[in-house]
ZAROGU-183077 format. One record per residue: x, y, z of N, C-alpha, C in turn. Coordinates in steps of 0.2 Angstrom, whole numbers, plus 5000, padded with zeros to 4 digits. Each point is the difference from the previous one (the first is absolute). Example, Ala and Ser with C-alpha at 12.3 -4.5 7.8 and 13.67 -1.06 7.14 Angstrom:
! residues 2
506649725039499650065000500450065000 499850054996500450065001499650055003 
***
This chain:
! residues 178
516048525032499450045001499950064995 499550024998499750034994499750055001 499849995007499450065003500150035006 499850035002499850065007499449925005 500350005006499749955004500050055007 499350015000499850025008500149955007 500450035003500149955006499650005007 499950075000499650035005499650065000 499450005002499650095000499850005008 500250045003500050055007499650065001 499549975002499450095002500650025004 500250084998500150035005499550085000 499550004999499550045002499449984996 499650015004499250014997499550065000 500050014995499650075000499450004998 499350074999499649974999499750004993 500750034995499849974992500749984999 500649985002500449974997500349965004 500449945000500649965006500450014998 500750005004500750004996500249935002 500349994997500549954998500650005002 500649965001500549984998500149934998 500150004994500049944994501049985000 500049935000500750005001500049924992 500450024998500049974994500749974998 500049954994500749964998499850054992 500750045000500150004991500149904997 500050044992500449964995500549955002 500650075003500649975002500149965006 499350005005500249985006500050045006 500150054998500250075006499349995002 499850005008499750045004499950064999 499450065000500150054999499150035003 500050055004499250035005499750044994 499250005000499950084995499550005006 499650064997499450045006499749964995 499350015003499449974994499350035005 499750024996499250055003499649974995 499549965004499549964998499350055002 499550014994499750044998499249944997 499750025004499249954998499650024994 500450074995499750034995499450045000 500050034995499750064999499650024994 499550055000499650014990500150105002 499849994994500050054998499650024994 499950064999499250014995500350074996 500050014993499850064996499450035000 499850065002499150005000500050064993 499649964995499950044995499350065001 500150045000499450035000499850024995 499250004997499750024996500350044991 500550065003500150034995500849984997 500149975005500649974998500750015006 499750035006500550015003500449935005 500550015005500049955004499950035007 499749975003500150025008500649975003 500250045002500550015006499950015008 500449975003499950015010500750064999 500050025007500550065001499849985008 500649985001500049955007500950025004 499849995007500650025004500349935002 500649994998500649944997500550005007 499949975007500649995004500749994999 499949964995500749984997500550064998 499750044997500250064996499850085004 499749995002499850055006499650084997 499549974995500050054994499149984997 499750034998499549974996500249974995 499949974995500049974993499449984998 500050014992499449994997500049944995 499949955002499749924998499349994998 500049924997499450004995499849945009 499350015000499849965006500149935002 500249985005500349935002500249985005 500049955002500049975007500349925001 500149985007500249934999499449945001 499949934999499749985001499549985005 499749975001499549995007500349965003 500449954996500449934999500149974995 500549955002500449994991499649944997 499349995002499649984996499350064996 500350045001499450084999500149994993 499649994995500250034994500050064997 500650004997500250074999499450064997 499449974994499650035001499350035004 500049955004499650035006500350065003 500750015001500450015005500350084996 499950004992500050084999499650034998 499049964999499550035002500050015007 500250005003499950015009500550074999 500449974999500750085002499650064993 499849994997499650044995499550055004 499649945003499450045004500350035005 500449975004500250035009500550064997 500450024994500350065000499850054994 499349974997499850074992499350015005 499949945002499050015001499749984994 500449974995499749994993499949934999 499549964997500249925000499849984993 500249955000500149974991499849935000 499449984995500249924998500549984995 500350054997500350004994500749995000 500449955005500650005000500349954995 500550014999500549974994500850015004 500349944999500950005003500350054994 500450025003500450034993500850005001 500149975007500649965001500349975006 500550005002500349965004500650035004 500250015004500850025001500049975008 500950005001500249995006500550055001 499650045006500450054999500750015004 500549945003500550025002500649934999 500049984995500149934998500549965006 500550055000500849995005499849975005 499550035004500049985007499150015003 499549994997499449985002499449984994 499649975000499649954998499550044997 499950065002499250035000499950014991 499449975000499749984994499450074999 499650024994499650055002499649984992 499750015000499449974993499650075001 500250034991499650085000499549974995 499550055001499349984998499950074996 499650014996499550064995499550005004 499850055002499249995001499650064996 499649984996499650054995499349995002 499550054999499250035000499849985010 500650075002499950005006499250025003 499950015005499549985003500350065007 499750075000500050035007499949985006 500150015005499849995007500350015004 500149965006500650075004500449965005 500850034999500449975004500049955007 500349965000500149955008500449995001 500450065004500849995001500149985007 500449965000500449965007500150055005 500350015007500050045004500650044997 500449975001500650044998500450024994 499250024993500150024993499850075000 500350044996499850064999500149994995 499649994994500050024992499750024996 500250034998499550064993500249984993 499649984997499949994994500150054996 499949994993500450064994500149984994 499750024994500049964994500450064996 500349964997500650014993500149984993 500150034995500249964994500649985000 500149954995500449945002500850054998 499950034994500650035000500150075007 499650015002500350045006500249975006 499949924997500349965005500549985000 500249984993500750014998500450045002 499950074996500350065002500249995010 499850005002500049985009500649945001 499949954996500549945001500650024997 499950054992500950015000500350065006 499450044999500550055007500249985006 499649945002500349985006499549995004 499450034998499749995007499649965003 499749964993499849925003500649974998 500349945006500349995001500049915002 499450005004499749935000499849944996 500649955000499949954996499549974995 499549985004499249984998499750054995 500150055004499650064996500450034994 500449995000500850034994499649944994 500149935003499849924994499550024998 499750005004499150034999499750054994 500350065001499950034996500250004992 500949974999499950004996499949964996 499749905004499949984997499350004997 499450035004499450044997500150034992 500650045001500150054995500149974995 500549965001500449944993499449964997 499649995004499249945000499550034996 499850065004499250014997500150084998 500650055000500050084997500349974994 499850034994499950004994500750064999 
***
């Protein structure tokens, strides 16, 4: 045997953006061996360029962390047939107010490789278009634009701290700041 052989996956929860798993597998060697596994239906997410060159940002309250944190706008699917860019012109409009026909992917990440699935397609969105937020019941988010270096500046101090948003920016930056 040469490969990793899944022998069984066991919902042991279903939630209402994530399931968990118990995956029970054959190593290489044979051994019997359990991992978790958190299957995730994915997600997009958007850079919103505005006009003079800045980006928009959400400043949003994070359960996980029990904290606000400042991310680039994003969300999970409708369904794992959503395309990703329908899906971060929506999360664009429902957290800046702002909407774009001008998306472009600027990349890809999985952001927990070890133990879940969740896929996330970040998009550019440039020559935004005003209008006004539609946010879910249970979002409170204020937007807020930055230049790309005092975005930076924030990612080495620490204070963005979120995966998506960290790739995001600095693949922006590596991409299209001179």
């Amino acid at each position: 045997m040469d490969k990793f052989e899944r022998l069984d996956r066991e919902l042991v929860h279903k939630g209402h953006i994530i399931s968990l798993y118990k995956d029970t597998l054959r190593t290489p060697e044979g051994k019997i061996v359990e991992f978790d596994y958190i299957g995730h239906q994915g997600a997009a997410a958007v850079v919103p360029v505005t006009a003079d060159g800045k980006l928009l940002m959400v400043r949003q309250y994070r359960n996980a962390l029990d904290r606000e944190t400042l991310e680039i706008p994003a969300g999970g699917l409708d369904g794992p047939d959503e395309p990703t860019m329908k899906a971060a012109a929506r999360e664009l409009k429902e957290e800046t107010g702002f909407f774009s026909d001008d998306l472009e992917l600027l990349l890809t990440i999985r952001t927990t490789v070890a133990f879940c699935n969740e896929k996330i397609d970040i998009y550019v969105a440039r020559n935004l278009v005003p209008g006004t937020q539609d946010l879910d019941e249970d979002e409170f988010i204020e937007s807020e634009a930055y230049t790309v270096d005092e975005l930076c500046e924030k990612i080495y101090a620490g204070e963005i701290q979120d995966s998506k948003t960290v790739a995001a920016i600095l693949a922006y930056k590596n991409k299209y700041v001179q």
